[in-house]
C-alpha beads as a LAMMPS data file, in Angstrom:
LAMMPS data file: protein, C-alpha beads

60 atoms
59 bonds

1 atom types
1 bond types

-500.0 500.0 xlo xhi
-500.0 500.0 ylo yhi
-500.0 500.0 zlo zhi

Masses

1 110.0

Atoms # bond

1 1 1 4.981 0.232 7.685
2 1 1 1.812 -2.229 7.217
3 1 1 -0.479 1.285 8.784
4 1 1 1.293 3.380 5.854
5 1 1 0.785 1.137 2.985
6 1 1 -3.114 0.736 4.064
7 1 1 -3.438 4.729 4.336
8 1 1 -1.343 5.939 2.123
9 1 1 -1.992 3.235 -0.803
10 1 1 1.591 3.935 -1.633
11 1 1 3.547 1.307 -4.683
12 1 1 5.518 -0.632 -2.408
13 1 1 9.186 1.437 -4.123
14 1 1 7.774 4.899 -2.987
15 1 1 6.912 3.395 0.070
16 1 1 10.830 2.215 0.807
17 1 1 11.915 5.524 0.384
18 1 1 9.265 6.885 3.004
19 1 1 10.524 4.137 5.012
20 1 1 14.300 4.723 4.457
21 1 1 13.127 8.196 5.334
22 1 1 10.941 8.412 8.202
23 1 1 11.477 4.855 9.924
24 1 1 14.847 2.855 9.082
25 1 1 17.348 3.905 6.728
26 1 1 18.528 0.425 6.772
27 1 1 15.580 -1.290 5.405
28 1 1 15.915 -3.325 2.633
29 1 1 12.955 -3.558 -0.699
30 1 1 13.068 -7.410 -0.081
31 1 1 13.105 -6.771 3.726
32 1 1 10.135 -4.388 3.263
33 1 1 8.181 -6.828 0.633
34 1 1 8.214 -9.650 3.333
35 1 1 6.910 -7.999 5.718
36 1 1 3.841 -6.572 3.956
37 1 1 3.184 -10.036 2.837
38 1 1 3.112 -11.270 6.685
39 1 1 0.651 -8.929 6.994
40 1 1 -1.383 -9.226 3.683
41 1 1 -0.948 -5.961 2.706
42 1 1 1.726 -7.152 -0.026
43 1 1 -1.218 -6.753 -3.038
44 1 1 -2.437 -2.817 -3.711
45 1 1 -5.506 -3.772 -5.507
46 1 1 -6.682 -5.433 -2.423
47 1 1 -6.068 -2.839 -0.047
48 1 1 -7.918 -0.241 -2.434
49 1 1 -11.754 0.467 -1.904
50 1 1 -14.496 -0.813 -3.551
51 1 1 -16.528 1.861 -5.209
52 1 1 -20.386 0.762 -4.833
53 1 1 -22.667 1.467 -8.531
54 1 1 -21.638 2.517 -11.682
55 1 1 -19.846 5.214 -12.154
56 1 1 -20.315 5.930 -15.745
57 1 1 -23.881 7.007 -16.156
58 1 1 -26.767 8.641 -13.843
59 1 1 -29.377 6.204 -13.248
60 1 1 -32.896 8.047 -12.938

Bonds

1 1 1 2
2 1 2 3
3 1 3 4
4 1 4 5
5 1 5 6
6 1 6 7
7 1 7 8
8 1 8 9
9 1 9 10
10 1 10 11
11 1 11 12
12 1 12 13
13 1 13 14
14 1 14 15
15 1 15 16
16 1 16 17
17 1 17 18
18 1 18 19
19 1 19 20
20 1 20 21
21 1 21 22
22 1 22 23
23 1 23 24
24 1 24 25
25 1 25 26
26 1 26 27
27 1 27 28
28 1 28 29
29 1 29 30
30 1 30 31
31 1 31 32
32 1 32 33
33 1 33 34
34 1 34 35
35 1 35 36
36 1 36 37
37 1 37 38
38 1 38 39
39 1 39 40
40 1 40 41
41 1 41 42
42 1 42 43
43 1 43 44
44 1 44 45
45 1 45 46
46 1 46 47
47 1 47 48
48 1 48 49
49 1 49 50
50 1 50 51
51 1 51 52
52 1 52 53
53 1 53 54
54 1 54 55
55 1 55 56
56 1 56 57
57 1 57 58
58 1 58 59
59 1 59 60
């Protein structure tokens, strides 16, 4: 579940159904929440990459 959240970026409802889905249909949202907070992967904005530069105007 930690692996999907990192690649798929997914809001951590979207990502219980894909869980409820594909892994456990038993899992619960609070179940869920806990563990991506075990694994620090509880926060989207951190898992997100950092785009390098501005990306508003061309420099030259």
């Amino acid at each position: 579940m930690v692996e999907l959240r990192k690649t798929l970026l997914l809001p951590l409802d979207d990502l219980l159904a894909v869980t409820k889905e594909l892994i456990n249909e038993a899992v619960s949202r609070s179940g869920l929440d806990r563990c991506l907070r075990r694994h620090e992967a509880s926060n989207l904005k951190t898992l997100k990459p950092v785009e390098e530069g501005n990306q508003k105007g061309v420099q030259g």
